[in-house]
Biopython code that builds the backbone (N, CA, C, O; Angstrom):
import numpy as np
from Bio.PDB.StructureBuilder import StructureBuilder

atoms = [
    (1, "UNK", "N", (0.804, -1.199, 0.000)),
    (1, "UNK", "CA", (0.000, 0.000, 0.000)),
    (1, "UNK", "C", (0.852, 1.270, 0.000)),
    (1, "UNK", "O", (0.453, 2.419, -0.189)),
    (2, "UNK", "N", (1.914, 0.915, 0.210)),
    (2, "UNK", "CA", (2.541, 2.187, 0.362)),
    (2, "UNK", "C", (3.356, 3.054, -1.024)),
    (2, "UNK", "O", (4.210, 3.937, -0.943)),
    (3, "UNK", "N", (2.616, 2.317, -2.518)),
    (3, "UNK", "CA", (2.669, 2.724, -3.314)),
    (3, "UNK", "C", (1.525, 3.904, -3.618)),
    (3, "UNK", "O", (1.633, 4.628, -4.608)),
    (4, "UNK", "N", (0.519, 4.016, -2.760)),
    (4, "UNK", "CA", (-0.745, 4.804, -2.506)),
    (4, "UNK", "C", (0.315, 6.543, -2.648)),
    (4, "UNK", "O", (0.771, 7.057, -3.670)),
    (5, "UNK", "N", (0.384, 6.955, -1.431)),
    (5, "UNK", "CA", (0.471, 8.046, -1.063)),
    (5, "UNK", "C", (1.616, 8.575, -2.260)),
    (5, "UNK", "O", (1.554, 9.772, -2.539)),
    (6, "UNK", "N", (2.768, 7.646, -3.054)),
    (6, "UNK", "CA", (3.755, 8.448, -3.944)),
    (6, "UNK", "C", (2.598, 8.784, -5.362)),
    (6, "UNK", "O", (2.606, 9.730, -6.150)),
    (7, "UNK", "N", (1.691, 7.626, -5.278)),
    (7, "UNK", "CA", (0.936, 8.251, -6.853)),
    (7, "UNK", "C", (-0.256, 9.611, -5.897)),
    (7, "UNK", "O", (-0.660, 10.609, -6.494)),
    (8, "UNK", "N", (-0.474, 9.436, -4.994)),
    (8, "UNK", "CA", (-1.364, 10.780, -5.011)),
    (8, "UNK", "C", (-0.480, 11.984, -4.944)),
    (8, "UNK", "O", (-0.878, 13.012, -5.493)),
    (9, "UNK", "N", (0.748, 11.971, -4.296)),
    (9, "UNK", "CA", (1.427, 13.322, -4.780)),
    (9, "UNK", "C", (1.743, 13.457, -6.062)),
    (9, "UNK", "O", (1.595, 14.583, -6.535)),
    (10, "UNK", "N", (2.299, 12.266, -7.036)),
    (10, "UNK", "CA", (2.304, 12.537, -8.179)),
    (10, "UNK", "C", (0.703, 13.445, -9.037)),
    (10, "UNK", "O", (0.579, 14.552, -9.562)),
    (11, "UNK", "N", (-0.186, 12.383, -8.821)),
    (11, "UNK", "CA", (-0.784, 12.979, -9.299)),
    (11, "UNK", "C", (-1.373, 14.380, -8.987)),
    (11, "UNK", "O", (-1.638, 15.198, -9.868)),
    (12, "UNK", "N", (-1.562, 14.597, -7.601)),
    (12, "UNK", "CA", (-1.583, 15.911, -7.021)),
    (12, "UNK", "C", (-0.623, 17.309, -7.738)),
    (12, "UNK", "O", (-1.014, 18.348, -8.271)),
    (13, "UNK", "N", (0.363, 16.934, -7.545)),
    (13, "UNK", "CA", (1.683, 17.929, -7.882)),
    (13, "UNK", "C", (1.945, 17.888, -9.197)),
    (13, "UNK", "O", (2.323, 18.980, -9.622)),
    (14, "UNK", "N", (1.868, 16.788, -10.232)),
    (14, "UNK", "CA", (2.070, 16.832, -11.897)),
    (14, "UNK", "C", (0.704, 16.411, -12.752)),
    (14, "UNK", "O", (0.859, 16.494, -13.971)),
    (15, "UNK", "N", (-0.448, 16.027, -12.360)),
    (15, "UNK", "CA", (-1.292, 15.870, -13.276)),
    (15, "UNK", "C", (-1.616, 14.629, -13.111)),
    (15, "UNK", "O", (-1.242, 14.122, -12.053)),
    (16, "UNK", "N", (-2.327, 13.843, -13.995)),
    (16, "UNK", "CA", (-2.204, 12.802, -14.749)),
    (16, "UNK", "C", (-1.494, 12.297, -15.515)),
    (16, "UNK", "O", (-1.534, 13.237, -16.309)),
    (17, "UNK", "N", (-0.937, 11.694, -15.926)),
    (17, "UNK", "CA", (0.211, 10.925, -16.147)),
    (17, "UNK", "C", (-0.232, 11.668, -18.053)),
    (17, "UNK", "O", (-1.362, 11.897, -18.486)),
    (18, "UNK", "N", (1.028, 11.854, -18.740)),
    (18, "UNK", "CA", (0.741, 12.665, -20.286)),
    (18, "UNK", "C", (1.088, 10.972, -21.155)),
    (18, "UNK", "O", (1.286, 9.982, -20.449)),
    (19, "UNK", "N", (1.108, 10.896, -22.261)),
    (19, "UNK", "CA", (1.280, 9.615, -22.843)),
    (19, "UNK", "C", (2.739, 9.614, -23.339)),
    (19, "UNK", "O", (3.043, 8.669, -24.066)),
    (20, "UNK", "N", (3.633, 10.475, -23.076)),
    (20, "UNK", "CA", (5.302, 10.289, -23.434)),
    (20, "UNK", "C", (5.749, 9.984, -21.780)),
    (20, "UNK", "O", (6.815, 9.546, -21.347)),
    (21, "UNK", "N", (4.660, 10.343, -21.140)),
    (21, "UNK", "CA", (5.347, 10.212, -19.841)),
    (21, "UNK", "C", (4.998, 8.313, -19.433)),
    (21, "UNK", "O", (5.333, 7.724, -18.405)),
    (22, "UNK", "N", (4.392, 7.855, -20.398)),
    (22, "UNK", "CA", (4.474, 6.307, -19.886)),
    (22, "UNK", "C", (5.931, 5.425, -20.809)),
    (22, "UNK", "O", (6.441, 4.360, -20.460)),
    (23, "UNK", "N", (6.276, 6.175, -21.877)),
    (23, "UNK", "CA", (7.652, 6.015, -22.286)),
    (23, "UNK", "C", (8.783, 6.549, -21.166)),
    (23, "UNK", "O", (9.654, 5.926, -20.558)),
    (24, "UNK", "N", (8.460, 7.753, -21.152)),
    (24, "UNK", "CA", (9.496, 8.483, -20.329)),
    (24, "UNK", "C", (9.043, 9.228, -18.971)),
    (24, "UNK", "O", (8.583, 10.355, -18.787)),
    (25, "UNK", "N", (9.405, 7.969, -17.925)),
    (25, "UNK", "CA", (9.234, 8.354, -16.320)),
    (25, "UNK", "C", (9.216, 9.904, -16.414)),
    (25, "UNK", "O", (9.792, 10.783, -17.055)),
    (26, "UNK", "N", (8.206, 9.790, -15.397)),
    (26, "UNK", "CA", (8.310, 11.100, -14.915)),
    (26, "UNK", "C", (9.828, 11.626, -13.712)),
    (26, "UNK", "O", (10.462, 11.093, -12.801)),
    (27, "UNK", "N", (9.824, 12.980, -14.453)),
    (27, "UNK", "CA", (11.532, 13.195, -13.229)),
    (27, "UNK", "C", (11.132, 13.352, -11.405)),
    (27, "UNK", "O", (10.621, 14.289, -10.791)),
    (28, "UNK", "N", (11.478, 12.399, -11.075)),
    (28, "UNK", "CA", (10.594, 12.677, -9.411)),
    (28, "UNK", "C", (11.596, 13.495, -8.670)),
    (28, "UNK", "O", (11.370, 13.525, -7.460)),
    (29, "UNK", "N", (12.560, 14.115, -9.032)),
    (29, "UNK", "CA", (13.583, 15.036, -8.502)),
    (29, "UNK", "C", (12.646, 16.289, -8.532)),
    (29, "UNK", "O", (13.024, 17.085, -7.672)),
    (30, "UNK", "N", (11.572, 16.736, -9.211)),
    (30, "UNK", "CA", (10.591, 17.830, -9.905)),
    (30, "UNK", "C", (9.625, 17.839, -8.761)),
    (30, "UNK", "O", (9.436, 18.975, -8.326)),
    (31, "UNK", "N", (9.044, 17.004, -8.228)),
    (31, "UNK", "CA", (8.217, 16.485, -7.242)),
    (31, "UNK", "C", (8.656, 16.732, -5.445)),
    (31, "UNK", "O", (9.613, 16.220, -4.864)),
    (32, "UNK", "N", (7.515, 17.761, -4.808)),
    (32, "UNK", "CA", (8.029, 18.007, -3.505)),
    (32, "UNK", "C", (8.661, 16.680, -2.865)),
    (32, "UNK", "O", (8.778, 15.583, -3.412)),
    (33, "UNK", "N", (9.051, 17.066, -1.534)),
    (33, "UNK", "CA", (9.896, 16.313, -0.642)),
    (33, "UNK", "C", (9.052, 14.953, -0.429)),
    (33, "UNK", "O", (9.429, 13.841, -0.797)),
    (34, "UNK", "N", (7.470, 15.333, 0.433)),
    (34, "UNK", "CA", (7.389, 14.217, 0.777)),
    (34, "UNK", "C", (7.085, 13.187, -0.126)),
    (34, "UNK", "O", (7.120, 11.971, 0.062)),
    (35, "UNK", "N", (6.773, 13.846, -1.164)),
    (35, "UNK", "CA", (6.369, 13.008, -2.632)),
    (35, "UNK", "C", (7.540, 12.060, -2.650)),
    (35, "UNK", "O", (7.237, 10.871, -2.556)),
    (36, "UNK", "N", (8.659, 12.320, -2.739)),
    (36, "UNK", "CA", (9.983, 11.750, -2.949)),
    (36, "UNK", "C", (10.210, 10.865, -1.759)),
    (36, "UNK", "O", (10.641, 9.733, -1.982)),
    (37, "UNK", "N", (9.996, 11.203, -0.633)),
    (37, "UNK", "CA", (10.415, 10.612, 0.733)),
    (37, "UNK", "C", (9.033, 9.418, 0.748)),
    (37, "UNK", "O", (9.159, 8.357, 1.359)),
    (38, "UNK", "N", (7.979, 9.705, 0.131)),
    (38, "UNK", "CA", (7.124, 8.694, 0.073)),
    (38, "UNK", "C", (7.737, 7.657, -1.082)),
    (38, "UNK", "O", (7.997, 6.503, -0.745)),
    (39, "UNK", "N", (7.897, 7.976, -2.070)),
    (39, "UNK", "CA", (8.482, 6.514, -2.850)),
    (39, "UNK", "C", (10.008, 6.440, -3.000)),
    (39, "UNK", "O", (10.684, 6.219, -4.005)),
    (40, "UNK", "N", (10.480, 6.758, -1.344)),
    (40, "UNK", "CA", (11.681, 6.254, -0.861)),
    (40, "UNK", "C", (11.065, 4.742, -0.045)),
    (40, "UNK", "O", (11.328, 3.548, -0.183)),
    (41, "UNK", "N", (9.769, 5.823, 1.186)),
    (41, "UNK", "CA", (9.879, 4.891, 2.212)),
    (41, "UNK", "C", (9.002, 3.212, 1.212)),
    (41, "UNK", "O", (8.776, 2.222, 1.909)),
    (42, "UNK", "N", (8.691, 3.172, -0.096)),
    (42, "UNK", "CA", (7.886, 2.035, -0.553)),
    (42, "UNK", "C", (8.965, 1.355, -0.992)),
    (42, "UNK", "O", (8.872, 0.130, -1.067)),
    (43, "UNK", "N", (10.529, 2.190, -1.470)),
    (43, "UNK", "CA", (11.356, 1.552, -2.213)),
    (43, "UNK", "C", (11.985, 0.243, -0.608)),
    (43, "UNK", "O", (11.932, -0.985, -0.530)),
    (44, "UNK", "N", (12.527, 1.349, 0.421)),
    (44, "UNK", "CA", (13.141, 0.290, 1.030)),
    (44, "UNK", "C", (12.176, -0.157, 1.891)),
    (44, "UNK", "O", (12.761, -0.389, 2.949)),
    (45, "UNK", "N", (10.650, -0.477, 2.039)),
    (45, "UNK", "CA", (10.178, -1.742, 2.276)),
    (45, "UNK", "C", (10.182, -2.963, 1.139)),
    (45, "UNK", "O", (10.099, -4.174, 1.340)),
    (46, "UNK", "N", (10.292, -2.327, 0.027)),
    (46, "UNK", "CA", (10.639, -3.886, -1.001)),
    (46, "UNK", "C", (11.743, -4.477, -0.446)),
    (46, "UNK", "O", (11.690, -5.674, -0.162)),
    (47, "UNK", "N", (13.030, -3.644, -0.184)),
    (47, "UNK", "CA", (13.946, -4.031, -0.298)),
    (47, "UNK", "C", (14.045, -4.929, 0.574)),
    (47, "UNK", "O", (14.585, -6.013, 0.354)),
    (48, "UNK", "N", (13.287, -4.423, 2.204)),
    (48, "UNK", "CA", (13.181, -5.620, 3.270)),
    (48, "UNK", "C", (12.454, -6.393, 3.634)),
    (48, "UNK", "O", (12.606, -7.008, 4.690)),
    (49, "UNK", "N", (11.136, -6.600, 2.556)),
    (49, "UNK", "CA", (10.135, -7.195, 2.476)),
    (49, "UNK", "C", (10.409, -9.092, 1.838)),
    (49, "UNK", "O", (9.994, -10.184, 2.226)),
    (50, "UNK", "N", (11.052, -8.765, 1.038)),
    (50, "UNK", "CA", (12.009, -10.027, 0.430)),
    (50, "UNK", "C", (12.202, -10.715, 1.721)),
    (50, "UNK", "O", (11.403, -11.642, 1.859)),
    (51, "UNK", "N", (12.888, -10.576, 2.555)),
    (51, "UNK", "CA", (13.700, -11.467, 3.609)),
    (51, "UNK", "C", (12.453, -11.635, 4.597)),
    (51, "UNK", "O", (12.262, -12.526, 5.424)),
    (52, "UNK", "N", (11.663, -10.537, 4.283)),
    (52, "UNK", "CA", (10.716, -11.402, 5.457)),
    (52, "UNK", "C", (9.808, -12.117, 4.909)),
    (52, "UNK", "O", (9.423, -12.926, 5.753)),
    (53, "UNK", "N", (9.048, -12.298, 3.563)),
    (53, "UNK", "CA", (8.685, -13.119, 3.435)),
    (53, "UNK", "C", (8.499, -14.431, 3.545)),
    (53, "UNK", "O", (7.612, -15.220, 3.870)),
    (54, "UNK", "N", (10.128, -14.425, 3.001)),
    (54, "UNK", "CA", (11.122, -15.507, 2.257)),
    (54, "UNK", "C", (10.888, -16.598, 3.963)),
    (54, "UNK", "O", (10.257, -17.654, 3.997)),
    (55, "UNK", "N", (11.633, -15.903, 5.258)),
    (55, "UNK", "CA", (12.178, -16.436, 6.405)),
    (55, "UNK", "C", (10.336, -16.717, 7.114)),
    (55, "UNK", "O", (10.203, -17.753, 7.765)),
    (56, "UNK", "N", (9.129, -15.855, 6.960)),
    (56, "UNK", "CA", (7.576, -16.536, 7.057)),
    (56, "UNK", "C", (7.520, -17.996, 6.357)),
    (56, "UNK", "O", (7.257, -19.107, 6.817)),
    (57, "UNK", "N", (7.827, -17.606, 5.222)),
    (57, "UNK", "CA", (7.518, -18.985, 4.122)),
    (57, "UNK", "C", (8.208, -20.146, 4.691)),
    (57, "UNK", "O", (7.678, -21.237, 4.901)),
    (58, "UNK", "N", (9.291, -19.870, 4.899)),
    (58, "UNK", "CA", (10.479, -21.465, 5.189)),
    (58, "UNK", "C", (10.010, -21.507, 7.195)),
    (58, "UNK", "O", (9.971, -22.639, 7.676)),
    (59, "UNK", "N", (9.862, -20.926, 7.665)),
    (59, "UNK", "CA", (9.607, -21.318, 9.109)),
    (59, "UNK", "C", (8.134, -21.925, 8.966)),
    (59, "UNK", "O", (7.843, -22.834, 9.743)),
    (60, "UNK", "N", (7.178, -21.496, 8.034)),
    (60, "UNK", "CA", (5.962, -22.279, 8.109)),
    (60, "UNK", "C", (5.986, -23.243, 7.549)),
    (60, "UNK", "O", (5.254, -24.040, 8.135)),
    (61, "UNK", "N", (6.624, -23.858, 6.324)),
    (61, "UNK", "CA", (6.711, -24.984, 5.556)),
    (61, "UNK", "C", (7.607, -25.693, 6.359)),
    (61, "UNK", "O", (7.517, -26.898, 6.124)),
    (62, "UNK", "N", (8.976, -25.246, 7.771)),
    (62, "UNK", "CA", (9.481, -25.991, 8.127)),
    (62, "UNK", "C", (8.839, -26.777, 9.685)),
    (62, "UNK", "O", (9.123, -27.710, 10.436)),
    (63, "UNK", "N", (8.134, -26.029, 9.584)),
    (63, "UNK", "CA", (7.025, -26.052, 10.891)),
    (63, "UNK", "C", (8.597, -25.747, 12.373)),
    (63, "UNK", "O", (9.313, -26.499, 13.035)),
    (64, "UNK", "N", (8.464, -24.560, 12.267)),
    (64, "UNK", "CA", (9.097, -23.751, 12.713)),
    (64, "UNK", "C", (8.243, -22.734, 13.722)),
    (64, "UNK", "O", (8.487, -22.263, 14.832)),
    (65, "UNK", "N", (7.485, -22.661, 13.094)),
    (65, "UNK", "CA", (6.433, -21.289, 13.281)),
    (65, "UNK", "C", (6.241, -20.953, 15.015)),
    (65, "UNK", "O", (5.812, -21.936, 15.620)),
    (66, "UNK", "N", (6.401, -20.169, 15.571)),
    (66, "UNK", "CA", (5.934, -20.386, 17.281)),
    (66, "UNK", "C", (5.739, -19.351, 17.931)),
    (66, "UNK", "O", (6.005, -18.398, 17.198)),
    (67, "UNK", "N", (5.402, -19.006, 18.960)),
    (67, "UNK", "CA", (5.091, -17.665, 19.562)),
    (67, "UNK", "C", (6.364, -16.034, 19.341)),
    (67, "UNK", "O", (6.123, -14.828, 19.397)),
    (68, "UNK", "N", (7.648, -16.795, 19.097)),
    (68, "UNK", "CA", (8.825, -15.678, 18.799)),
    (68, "UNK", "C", (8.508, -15.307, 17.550)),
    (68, "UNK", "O", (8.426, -14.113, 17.263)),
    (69, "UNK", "N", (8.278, -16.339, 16.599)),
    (69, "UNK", "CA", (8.209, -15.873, 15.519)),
    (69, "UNK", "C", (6.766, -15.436, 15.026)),
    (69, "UNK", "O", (6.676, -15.013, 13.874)),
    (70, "UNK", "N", (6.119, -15.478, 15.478)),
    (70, "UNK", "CA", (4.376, -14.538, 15.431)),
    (70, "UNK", "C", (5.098, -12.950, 15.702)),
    (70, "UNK", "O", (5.149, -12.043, 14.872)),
    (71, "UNK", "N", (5.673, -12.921, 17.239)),
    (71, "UNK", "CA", (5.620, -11.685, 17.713)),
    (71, "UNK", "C", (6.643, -10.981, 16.597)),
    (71, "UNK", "O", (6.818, -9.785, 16.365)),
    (72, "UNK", "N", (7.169, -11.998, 16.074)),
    (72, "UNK", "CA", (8.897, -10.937, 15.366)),
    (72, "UNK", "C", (8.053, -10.097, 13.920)),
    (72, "UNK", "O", (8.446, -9.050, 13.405)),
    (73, "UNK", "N", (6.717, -10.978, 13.460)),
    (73, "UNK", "CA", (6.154, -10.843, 12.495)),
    (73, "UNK", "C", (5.050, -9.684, 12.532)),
    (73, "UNK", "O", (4.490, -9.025, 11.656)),
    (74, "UNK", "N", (4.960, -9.736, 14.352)),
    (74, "UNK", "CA", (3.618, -8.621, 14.560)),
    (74, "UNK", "C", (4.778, -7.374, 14.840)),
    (74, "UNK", "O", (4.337, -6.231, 14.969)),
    (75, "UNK", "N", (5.881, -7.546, 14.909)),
    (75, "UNK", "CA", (7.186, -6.288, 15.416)),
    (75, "UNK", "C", (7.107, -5.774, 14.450)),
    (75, "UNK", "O", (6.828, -4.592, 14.244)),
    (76, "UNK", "N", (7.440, -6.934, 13.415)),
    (76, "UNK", "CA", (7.929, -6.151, 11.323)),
    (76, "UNK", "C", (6.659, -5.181, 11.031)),
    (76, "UNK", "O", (6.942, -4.018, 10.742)),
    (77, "UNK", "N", (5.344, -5.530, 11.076)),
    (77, "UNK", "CA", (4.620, -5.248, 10.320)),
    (77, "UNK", "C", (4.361, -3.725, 11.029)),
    (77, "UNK", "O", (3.964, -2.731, 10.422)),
    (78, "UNK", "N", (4.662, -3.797, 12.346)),
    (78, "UNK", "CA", (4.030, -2.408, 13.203)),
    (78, "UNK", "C", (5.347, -1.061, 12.863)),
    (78, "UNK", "O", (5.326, 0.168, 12.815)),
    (79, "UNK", "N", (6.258, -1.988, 12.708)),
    (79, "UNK", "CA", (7.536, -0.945, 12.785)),
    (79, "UNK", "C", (7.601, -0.586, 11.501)),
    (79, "UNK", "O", (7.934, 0.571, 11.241)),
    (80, "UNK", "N", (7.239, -1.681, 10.257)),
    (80, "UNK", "CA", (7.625, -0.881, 8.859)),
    (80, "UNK", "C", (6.102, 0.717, 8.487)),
    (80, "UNK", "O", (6.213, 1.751, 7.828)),
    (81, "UNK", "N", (4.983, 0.193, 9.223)),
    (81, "UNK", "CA", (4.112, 1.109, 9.315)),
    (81, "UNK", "C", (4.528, 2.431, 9.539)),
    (81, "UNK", "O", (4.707, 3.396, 8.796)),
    (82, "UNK", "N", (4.720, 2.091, 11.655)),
    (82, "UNK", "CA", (5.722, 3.465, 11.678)),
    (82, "UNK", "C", (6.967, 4.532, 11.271)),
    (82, "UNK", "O", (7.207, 5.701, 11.573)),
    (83, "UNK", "N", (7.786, 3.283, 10.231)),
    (83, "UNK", "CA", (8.751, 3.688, 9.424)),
    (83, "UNK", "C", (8.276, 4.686, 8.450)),
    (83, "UNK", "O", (8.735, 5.824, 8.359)),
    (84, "UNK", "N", (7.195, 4.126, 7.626)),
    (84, "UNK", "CA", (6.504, 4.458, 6.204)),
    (84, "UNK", "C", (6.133, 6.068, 7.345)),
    (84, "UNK", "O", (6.909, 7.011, 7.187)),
    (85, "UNK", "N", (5.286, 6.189, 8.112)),
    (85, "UNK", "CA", (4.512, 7.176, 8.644)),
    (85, "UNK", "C", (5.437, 8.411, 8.804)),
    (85, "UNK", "O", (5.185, 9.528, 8.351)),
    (86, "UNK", "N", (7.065, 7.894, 9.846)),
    (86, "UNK", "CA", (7.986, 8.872, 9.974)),
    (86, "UNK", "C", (8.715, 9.707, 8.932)),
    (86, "UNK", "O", (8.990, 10.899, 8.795)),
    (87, "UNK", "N", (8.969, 8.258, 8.059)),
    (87, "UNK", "CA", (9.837, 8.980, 6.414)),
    (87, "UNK", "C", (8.963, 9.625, 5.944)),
    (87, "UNK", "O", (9.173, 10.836, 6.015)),
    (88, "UNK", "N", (7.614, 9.200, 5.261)),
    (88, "UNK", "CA", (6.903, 10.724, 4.097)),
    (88, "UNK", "C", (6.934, 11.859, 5.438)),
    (88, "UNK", "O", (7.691, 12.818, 5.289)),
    (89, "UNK", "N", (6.346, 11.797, 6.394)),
    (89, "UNK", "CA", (6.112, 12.838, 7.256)),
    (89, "UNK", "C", (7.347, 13.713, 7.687)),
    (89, "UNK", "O", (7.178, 14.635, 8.485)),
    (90, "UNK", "N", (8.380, 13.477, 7.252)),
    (90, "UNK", "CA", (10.017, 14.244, 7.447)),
    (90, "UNK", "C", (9.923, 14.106, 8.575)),
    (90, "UNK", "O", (10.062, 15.252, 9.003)),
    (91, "UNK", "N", (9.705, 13.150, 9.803)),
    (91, "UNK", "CA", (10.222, 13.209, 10.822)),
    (91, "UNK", "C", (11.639, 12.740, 11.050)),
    (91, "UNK", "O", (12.235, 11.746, 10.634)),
    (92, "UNK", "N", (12.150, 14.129, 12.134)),
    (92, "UNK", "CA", (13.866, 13.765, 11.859)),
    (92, "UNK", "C", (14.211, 14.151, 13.538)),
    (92, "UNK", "O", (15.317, 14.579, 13.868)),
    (93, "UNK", "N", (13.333, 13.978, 14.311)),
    (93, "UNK", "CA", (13.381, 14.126, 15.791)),
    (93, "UNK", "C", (14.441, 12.579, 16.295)),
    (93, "UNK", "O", (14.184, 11.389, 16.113)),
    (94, "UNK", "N", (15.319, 13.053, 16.779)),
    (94, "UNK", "CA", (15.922, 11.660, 17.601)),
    (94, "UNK", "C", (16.254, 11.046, 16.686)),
    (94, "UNK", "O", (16.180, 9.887, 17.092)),
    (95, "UNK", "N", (16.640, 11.017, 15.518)),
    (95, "UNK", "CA", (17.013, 9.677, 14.192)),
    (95, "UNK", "C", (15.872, 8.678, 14.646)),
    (95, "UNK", "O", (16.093, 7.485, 14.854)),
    (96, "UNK", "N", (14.641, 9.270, 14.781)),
    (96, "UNK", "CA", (13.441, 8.393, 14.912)),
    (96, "UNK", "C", (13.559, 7.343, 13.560)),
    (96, "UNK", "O", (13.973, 6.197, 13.739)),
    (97, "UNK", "N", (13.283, 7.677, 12.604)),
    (97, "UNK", "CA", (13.477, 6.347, 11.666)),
    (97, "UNK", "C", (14.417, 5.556, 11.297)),
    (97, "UNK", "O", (14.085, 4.520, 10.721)),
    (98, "UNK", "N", (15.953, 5.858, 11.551)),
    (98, "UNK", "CA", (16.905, 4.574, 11.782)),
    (98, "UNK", "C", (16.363, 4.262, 13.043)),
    (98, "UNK", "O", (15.236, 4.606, 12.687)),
    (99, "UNK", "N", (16.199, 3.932, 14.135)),
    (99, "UNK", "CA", (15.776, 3.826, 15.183)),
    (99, "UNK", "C", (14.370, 2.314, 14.606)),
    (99, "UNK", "O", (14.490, 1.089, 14.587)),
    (100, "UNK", "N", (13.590, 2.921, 14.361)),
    (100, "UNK", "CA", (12.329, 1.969, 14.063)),
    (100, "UNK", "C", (12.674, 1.359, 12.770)),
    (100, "UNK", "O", (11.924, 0.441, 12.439)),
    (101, "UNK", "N", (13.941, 1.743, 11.695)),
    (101, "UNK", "CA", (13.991, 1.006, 10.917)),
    (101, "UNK", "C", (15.310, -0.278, 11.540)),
    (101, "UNK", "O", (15.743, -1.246, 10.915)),
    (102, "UNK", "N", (15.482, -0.060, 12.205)),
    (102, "UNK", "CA", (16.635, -0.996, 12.889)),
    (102, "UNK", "C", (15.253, -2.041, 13.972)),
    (102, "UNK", "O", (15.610, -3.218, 13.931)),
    (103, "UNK", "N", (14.292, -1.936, 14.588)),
    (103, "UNK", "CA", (13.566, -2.564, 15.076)),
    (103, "UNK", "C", (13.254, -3.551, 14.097)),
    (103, "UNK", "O", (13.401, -4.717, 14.463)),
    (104, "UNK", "N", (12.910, -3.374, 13.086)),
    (104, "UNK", "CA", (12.290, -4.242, 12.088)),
    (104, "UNK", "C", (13.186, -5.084, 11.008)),
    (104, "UNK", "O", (13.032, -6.044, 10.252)),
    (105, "UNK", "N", (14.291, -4.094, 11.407)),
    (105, "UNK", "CA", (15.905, -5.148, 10.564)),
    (105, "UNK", "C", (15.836, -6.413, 12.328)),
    (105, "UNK", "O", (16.022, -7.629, 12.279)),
    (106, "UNK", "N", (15.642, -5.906, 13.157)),
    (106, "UNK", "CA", (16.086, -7.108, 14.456)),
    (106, "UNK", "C", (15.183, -7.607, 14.687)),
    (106, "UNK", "O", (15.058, -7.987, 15.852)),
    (107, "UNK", "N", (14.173, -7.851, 13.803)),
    (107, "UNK", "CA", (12.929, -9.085, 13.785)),
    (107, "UNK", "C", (13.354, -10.306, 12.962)),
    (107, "UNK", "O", (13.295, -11.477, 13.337)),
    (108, "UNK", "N", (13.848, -9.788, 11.626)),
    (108, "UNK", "CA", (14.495, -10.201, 10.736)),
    (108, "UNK", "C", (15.289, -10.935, 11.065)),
    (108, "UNK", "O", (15.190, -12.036, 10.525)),
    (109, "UNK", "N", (16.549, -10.748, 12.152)),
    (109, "UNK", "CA", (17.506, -11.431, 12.633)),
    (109, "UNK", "C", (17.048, -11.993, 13.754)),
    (109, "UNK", "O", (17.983, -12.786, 13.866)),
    (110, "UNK", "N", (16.546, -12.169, 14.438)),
    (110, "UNK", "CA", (15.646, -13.056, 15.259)),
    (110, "UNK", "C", (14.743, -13.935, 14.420)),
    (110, "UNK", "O", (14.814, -15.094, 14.831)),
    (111, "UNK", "N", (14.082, -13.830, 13.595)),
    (111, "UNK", "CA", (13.187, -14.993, 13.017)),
    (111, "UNK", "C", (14.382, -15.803, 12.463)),
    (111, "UNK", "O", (14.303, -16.994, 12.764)),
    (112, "UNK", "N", (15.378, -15.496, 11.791)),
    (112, "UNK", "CA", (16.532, -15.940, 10.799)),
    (112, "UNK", "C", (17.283, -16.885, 11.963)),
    (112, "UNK", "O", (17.302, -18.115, 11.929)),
    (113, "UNK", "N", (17.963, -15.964, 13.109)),
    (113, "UNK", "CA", (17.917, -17.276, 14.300)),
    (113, "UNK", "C", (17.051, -18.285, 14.543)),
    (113, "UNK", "O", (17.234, -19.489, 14.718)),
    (114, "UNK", "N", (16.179, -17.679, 14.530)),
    (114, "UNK", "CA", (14.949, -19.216, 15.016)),
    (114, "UNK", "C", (14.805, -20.265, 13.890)),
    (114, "UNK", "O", (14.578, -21.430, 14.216)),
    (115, "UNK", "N", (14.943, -19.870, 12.359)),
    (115, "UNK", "CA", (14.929, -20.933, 11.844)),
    (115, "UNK", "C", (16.373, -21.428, 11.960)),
    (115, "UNK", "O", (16.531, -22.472, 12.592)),
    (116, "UNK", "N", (17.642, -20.718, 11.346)),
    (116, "UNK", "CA", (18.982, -21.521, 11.814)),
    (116, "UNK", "C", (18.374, -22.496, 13.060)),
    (116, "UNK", "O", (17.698, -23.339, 12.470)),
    (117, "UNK", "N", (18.315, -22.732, 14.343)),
    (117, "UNK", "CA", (18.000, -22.766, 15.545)),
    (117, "UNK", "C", (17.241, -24.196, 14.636)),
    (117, "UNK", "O", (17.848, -25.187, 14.228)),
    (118, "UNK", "N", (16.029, -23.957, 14.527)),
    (118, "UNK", "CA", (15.002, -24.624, 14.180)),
    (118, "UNK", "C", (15.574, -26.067, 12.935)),
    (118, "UNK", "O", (15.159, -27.226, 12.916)),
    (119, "UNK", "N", (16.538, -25.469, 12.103)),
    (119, "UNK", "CA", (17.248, -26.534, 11.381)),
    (119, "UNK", "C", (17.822, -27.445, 11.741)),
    (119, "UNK", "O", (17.693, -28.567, 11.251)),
    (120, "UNK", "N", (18.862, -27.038, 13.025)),
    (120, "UNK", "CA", (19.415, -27.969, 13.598)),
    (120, "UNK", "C", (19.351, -29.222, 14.225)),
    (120, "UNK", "O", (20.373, -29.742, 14.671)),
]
sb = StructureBuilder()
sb.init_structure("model")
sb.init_model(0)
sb.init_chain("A")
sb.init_seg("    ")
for serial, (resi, resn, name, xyz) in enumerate(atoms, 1):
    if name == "N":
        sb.init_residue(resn, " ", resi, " ")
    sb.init_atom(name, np.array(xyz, "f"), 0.0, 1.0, " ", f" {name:<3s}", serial, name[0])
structure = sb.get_structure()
């Protein structure tokens, strides 16, 4: 979902999309901050969305699955929220978002223990 909020500033701030512009991206350097800081914060949940899938999928098919790894899964999902919320919103109080983006990298490495753990 968090492809939502970068197309409403797009479309907000440049229009509707013109028909050279489906050849040729639009320049999002042109596009205010949070516009940009919004399809930052969608880029690096792909990026860490991969590993958590991936480490859900193999702990449930390995029957792995157990109360650490529920909670590590209810940690990811609350912290990449608050991540997404802090980045478009320019919050820059306290390095609040390395902060909550490091919560949700150490779910990651806790579920990844539990299956290592769980292989053995």
């Amino acid at each position: 979902m968090l492809w939502i909020p970068y197309i409403i500033g797009q479309v907000t701030t440049g229009g509707l999309l013109k028909p050279e512009e489906y050849r040729k991206l639009r320049n999002v350097e042109d596009a205010p901050d949070w516009v940009r800081r919004a399809n930052r914060a969608h880029l690096n949940l792909v990026e860490q969305f991969g590993v958590f899938a991936a480490f859900v999928l193999v702990a449930h098919l390995a029957g792995i699955s157990d109360g650490t790894t529920q909670l590590c899964a209810v940690i990811f999902f609350w912290a990449r929220v608050a991540h997404a919320v802090v980045f478009i919103a320019g919050i820059s109080v306290a390095m609040l978002r390395t902060l909550i983006f490091t919560v949700a990298w150490a779910t990651l490495v806790v579920y990844g223990i539990k299956i290592a753990a769980g292989a053995m």
